[in-house]
DSSP file (Angstrom, degrees, kcal/mol; ACC not computed):
  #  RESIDUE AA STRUCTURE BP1 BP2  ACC     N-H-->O    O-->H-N    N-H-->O    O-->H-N    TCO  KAPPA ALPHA  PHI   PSI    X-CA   Y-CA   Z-CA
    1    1 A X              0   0    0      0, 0.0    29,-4.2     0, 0.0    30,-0.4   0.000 360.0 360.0 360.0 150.0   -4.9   19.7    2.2
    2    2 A X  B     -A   29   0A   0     27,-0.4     2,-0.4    28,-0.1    27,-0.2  -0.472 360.0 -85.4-123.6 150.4   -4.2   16.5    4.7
    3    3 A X        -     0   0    0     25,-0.7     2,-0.5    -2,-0.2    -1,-0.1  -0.518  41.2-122.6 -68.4 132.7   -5.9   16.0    8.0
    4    4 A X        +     0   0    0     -2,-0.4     2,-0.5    23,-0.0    -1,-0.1  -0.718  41.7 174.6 -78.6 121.9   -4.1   17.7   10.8
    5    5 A X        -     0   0    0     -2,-0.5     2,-0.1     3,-0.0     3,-0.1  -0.972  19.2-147.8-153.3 118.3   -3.1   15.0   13.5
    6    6 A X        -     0   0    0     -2,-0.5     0, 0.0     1,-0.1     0, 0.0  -0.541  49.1 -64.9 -82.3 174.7   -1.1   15.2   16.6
    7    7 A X  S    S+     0   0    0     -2,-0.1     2,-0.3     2,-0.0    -1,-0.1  -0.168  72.2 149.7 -56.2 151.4    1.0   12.6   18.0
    8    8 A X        -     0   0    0     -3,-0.1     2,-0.6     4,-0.0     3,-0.0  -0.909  55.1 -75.7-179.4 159.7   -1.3    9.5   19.1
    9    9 A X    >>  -     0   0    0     -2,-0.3     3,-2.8     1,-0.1     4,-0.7  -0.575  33.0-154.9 -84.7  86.2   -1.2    5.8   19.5
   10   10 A X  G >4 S+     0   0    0     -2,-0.6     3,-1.8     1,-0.3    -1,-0.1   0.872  90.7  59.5 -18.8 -83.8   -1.4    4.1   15.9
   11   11 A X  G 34 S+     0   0    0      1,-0.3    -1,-0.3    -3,-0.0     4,-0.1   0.660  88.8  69.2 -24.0 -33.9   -2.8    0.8   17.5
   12   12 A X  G <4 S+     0   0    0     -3,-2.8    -1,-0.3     2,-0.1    -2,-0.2   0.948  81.5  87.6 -80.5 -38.3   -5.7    2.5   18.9
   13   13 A X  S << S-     0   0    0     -3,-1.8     2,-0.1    -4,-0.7    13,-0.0  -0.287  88.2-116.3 -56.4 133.7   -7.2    3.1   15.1
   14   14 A X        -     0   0    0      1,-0.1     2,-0.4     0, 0.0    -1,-0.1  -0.407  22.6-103.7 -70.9 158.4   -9.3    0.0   14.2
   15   15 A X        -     0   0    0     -2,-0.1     2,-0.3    -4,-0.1     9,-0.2  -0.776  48.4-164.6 -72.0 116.4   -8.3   -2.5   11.2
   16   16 A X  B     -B   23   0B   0      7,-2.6     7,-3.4    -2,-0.4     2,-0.3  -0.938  18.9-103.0-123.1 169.7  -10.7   -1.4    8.7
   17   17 A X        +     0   0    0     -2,-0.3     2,-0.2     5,-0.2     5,-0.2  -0.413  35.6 167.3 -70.5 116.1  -11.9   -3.3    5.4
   18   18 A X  S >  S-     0   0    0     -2,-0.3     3,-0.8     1,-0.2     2,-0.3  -0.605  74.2 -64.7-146.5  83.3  -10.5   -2.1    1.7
   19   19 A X  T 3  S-     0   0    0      1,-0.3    -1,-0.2    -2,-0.2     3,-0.1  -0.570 121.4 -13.5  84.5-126.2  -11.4   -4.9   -0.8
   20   20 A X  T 3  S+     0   0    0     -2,-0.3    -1,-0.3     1,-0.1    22,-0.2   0.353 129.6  76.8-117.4  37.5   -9.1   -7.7    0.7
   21   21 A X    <   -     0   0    0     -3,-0.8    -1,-0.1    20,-0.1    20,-0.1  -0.908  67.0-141.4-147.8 154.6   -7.4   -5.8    2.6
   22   22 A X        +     0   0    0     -2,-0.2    18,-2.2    17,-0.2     2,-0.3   0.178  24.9 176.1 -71.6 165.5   -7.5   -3.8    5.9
   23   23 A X  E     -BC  16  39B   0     -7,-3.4    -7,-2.6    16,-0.2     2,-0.3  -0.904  29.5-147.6-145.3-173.4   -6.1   -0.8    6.2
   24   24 A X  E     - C   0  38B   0     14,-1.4    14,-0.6    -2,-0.3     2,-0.6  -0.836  24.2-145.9-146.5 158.3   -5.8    2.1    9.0
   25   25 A X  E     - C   0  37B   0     -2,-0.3    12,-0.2    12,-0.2     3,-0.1  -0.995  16.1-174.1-144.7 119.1   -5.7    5.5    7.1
   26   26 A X  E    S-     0   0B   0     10,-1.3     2,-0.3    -2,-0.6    -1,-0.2   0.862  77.1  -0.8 -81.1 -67.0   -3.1    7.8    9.5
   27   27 A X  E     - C   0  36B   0      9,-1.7     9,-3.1   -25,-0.0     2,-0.4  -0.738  66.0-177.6-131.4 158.0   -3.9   11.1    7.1
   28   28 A X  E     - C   0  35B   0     -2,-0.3   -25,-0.7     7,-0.2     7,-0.2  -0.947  23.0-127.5-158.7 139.9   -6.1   11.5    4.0
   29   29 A X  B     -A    2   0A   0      5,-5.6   -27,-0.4    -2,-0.4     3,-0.3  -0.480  13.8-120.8 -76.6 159.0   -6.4   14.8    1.9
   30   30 A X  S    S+     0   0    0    -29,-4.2     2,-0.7     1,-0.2   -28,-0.1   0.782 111.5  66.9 -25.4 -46.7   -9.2   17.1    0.6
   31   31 A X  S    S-     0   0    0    -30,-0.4     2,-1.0     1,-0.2    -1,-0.2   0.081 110.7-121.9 -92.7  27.7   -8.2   16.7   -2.9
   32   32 A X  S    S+     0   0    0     -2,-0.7    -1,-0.2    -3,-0.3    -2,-0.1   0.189 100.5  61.4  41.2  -2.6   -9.5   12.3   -2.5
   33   33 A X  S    S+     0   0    0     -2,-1.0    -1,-0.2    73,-0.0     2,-0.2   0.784  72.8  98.3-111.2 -15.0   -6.2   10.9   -3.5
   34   34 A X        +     0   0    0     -6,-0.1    -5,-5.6    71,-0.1     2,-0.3  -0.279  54.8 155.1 -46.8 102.4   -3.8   12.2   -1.0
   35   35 A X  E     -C   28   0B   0     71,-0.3    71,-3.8    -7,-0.2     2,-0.3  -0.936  37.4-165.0-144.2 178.6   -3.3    9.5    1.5
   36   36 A X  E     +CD  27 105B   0     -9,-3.1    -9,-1.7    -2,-0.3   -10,-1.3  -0.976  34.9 156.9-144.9 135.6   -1.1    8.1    4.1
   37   37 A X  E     -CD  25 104B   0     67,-1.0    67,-3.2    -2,-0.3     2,-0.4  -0.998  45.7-130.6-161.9 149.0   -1.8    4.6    5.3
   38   38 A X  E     -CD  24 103B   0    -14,-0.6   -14,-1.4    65,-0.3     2,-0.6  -0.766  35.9-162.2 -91.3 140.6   -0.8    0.9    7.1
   39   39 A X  E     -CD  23 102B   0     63,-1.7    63,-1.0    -2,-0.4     2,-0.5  -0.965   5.4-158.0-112.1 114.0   -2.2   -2.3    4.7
   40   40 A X  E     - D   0 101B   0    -18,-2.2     2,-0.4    -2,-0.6    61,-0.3  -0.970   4.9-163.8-101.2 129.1   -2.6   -5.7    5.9
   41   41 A X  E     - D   0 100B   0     59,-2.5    59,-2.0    -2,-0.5     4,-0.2  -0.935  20.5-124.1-115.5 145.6   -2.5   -8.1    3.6
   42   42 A X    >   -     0   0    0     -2,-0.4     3,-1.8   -22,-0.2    57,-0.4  -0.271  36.1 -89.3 -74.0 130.7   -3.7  -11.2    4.6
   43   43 A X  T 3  S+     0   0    0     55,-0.3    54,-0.2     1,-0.3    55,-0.2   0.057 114.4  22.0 -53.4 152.2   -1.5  -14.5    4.3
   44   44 A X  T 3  S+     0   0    0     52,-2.1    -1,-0.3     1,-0.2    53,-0.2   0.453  82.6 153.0  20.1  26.2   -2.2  -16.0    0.6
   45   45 A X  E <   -G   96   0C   0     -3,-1.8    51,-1.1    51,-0.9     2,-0.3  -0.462  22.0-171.8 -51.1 148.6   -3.5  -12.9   -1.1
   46   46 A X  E     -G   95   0C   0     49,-0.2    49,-0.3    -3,-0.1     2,-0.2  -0.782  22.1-168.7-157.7 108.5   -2.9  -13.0   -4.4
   47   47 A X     >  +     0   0    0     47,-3.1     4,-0.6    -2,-0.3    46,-0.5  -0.250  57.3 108.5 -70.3  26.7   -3.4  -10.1   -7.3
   48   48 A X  T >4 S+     0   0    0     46,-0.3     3,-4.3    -2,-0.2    -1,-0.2   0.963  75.3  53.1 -93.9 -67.4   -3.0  -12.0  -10.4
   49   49 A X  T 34 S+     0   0    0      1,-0.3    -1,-0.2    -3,-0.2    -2,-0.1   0.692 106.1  56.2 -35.7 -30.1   -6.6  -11.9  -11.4
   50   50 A X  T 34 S-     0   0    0      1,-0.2    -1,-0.3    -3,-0.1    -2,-0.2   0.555  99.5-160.5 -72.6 -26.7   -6.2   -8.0  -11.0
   51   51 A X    <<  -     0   0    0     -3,-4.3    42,-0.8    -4,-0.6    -1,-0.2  -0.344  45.1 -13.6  53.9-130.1   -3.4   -8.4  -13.5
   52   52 A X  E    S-H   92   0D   0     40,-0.2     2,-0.4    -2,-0.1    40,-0.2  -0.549  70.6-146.5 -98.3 168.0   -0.7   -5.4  -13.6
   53   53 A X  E     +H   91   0D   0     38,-1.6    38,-1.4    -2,-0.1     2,-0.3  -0.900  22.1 173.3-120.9 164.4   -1.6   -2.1  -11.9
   54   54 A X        -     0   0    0     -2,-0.4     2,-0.2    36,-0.2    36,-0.1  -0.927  18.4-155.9-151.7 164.4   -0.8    1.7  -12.8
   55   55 A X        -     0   0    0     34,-0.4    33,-2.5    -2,-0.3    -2,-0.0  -0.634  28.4-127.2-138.1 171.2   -2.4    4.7  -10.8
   56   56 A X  S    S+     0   0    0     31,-0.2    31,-0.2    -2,-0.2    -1,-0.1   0.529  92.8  67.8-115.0 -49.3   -3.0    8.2  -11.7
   57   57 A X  S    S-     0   0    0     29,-0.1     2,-1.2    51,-0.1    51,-0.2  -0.141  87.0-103.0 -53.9 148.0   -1.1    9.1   -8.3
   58   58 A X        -     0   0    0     49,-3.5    49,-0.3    50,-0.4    28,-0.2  -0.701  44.2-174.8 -74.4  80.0    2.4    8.9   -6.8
   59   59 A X  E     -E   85   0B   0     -2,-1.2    26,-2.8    26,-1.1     2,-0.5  -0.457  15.0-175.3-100.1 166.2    2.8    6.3   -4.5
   60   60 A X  E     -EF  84 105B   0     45,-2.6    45,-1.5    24,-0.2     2,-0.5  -0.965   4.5-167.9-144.7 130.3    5.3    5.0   -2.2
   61   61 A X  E     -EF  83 104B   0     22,-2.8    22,-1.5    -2,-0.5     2,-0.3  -0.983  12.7-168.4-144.8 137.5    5.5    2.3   -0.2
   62   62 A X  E     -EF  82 103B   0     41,-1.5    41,-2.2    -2,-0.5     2,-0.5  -0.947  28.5-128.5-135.2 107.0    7.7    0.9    2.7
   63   63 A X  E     + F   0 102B   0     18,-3.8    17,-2.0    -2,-0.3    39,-0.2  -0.584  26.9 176.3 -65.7 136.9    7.4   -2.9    3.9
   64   64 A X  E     -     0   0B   0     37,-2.1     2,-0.3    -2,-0.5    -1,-0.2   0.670  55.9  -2.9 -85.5 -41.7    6.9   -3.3    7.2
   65   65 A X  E    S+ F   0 101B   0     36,-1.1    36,-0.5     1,-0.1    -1,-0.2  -0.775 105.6  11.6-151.6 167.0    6.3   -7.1    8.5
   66   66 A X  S    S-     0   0    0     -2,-0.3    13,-0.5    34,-0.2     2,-0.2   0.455  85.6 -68.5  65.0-169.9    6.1  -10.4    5.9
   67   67 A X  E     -I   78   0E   0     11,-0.2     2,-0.4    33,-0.1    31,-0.2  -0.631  27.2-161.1-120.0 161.5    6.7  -10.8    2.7
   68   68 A X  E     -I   77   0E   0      9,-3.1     9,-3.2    -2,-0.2     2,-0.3  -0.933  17.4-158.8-135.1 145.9    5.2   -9.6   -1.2
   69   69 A X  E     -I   76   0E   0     26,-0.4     2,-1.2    -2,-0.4    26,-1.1  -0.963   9.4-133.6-126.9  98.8    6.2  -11.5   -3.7
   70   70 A X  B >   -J   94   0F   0      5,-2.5     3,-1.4    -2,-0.3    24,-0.3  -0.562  12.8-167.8-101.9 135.9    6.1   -9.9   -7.5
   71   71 A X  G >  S+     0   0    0     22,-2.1     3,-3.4    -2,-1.2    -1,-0.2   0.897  83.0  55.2 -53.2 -61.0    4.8  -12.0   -9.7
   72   72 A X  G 3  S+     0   0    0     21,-0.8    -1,-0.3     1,-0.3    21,-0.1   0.769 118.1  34.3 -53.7 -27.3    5.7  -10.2  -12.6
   73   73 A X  G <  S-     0   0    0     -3,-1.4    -1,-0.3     2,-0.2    -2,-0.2   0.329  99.3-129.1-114.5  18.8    9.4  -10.2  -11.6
   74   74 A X    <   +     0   0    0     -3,-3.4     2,-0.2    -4,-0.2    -3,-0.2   0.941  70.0 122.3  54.7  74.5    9.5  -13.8   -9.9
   75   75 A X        -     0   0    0     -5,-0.3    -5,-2.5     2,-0.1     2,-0.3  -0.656  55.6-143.6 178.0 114.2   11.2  -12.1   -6.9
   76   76 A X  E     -I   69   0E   0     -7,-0.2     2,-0.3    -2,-0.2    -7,-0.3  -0.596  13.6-172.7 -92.3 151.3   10.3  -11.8   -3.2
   77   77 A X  E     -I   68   0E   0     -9,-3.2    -9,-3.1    -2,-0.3     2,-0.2  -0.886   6.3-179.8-127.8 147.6   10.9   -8.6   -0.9
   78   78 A X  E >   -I   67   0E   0     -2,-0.3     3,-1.8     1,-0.3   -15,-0.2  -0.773  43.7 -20.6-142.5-157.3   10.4   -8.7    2.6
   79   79 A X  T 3  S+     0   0    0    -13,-0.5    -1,-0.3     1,-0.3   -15,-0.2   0.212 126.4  32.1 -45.8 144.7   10.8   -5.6    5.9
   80   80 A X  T 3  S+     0   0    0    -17,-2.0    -1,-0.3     1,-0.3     2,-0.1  -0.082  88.4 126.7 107.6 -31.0   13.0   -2.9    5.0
   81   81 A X    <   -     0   0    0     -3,-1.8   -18,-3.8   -19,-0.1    -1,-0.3  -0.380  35.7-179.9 -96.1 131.4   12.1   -3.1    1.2
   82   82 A X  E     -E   62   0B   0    -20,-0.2     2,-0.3    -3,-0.1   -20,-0.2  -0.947  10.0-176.0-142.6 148.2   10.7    0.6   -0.6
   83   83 A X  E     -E   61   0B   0    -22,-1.5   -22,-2.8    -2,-0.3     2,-0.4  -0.924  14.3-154.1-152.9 149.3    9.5    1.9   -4.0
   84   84 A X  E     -E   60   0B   0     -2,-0.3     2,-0.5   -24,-0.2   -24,-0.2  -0.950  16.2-154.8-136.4 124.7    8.7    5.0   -5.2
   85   85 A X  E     -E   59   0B   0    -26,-2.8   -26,-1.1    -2,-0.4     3,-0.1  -0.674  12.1-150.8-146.6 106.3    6.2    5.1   -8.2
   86   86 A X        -     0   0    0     -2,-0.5     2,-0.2   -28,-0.2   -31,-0.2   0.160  56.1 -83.3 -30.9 151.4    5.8    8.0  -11.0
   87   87 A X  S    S+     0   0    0      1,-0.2   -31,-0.2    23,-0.2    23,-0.1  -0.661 118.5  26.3 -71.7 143.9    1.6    7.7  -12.2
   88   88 A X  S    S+     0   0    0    -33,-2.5    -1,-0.2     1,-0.4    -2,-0.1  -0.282  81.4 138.1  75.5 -30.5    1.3    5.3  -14.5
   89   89 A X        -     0   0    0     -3,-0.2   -34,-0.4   -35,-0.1    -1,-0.4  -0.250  51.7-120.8 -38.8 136.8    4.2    2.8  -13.8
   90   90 A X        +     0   0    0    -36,-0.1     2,-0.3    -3,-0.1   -36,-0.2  -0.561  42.3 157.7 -62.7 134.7    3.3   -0.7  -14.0
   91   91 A X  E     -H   53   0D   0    -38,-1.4   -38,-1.6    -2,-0.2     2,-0.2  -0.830  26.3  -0.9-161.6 144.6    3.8   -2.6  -11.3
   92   92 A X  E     -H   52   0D   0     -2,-0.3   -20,-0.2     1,-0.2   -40,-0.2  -0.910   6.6-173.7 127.1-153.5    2.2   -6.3   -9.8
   93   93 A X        -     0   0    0    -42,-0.8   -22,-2.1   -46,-0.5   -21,-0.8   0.912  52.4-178.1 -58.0-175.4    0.6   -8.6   -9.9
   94   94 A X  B     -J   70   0F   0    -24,-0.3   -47,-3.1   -23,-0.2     2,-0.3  -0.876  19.8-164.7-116.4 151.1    1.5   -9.7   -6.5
   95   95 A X  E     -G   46   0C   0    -26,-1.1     2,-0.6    -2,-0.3   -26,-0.4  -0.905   5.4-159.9-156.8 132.2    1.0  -12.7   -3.6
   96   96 A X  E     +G   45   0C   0    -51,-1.1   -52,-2.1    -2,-0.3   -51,-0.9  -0.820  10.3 176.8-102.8 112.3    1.6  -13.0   -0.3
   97   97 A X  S    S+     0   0    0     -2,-0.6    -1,-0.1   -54,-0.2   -29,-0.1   0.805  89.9  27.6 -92.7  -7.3    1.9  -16.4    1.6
   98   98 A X  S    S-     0   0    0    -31,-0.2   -55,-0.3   -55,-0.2    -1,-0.2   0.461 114.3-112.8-110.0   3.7    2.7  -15.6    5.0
   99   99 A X        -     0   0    0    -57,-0.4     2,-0.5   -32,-0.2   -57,-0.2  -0.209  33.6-156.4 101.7 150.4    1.0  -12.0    4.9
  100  100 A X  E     -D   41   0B   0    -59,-2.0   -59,-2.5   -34,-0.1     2,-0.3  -0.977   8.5-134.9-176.5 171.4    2.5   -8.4    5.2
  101  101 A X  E     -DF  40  65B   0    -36,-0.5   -37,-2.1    -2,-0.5   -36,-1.1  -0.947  22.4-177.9-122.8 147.4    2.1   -4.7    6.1
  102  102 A X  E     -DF  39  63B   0    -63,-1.0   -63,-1.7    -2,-0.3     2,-0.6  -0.967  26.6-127.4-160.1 147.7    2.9   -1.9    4.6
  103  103 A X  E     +DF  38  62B   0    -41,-2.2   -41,-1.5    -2,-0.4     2,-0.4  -0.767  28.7 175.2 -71.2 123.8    3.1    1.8    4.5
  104  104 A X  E     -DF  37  61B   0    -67,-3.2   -67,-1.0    -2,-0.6     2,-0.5  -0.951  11.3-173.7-151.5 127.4    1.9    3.1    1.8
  105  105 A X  E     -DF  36  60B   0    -45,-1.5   -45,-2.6    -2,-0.4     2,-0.3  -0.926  13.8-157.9-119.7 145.7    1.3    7.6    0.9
  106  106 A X        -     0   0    0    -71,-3.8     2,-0.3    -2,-0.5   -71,-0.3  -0.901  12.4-178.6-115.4 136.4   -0.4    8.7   -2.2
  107  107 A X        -     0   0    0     -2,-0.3   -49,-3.5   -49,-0.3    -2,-0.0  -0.937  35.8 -79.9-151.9 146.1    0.2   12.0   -3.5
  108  108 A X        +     0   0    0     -2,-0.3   -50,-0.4   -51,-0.2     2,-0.3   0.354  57.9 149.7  -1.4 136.1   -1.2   14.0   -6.7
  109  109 A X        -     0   0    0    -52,-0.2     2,-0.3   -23,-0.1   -53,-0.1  -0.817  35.5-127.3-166.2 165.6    0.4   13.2  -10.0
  110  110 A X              0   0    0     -2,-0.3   -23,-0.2   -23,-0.1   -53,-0.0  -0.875 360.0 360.0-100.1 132.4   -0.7   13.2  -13.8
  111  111 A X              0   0    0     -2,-0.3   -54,-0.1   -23,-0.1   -25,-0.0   0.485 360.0 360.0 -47.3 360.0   -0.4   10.4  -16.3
């Protein structure tokens, strides 16, 4: 079950820290992967050391501001740009040189 939230001013939630990068977490579930959230990542982030990623979850994710650049497919996206991704899909690494945001929901899935 997801936190129950009326409307209210997204800005006023602080930027807080998650690895190296901040986030604001709008909703989060009971069940610890259900979430709904903004990401800043911070201008030259770079995932390559992280190599490729897959999750156990469904996520989805909407740019917002800047640009991601994925590595693996030599090919930058910037605002407007969305994926939807079954658990277990590969996807990354990534860098960003100027920065970005993004939305990003988790929900339940199996491998």
């Amino acid at each position: 079950m997801r936190d129950e939230m009326e409307l209210f001013e997204v800005e006023s939630l602080p930027w807080q820290p998650d690895g190296a990068i901040q986030e604001k977490v709008l909703s989060r579930g009971s069940d610890g992967v259900t979430l709904t959230r903004l990401a800043w990542w911070p201008a030259g982030l770079d995932t390559s050391q992280d190599g490729v990623i897959r999750h156990s979850y469904h996520e989805e994710i909407y740019l917002m501001e800047g640009y991601l650049t994925d590595l693996t497919l030599d090919q930058t996206f910037g605002p407007g740009c969305y994926t939807s991704r079954r658990p277990g899909m590969q996807h990354g690494p990534y860098r960003t040189d100027a920065g970005c945001v993004l939305l990003e929901i988790r929900t339940p899935g199996g491998l």
